[in-house]
C-alpha positions in Angstrom: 17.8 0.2 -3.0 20.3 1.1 -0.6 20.2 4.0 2.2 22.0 7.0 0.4 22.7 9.6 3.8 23.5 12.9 1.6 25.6 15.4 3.6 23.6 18.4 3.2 20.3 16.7 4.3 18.1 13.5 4.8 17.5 10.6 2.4 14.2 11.1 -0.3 12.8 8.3 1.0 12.4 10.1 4.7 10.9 13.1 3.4 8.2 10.4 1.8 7.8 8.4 4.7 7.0 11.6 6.5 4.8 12.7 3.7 2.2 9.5 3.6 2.6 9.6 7.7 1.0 12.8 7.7 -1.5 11.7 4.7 -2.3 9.0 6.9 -3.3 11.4 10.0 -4.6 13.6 8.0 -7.2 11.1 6.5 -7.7 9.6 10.1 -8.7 12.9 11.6 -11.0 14.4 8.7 -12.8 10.7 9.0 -13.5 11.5 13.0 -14.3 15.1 11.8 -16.8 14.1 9.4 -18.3 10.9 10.7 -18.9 12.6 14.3 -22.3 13.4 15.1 -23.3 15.0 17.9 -26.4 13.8 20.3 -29.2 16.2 20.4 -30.1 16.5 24.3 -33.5 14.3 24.8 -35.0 16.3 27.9 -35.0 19.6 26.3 -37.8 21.5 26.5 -39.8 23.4 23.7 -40.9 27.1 25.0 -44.1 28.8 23.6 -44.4 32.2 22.7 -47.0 33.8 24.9 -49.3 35.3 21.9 -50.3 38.5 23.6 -47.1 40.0 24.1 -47.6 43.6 24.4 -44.1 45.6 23.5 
């Protein structure tokens, strides 16, 4: 198939190139989004209640 340059605006086959581009990132990113999981801090401390809090 040969490249058809229209006059009034880009060849179909850009517009899907830059379609499936954009799928591509768009796949990439939601796969970093997803699959990150964040480290819970290992020196964290737990703090007790004092039970005879008087208000």
């Amino acid at each position: 198939m040969r490249w058809k340059i229209r006059r009034n605006g880009h060849d179909p086959r850009q517009i899907d190139l830059l379609a499936i581009l954009a799928l591509l990132i768009l796949i990439v990113a939601a796969y970093h989004y997803f699959a990150y999981r964040p480290e819970a801090p290992g020196n964290t401390a737990f703090i007790v209640p004092s039970q005879s809090v008087k208000w």
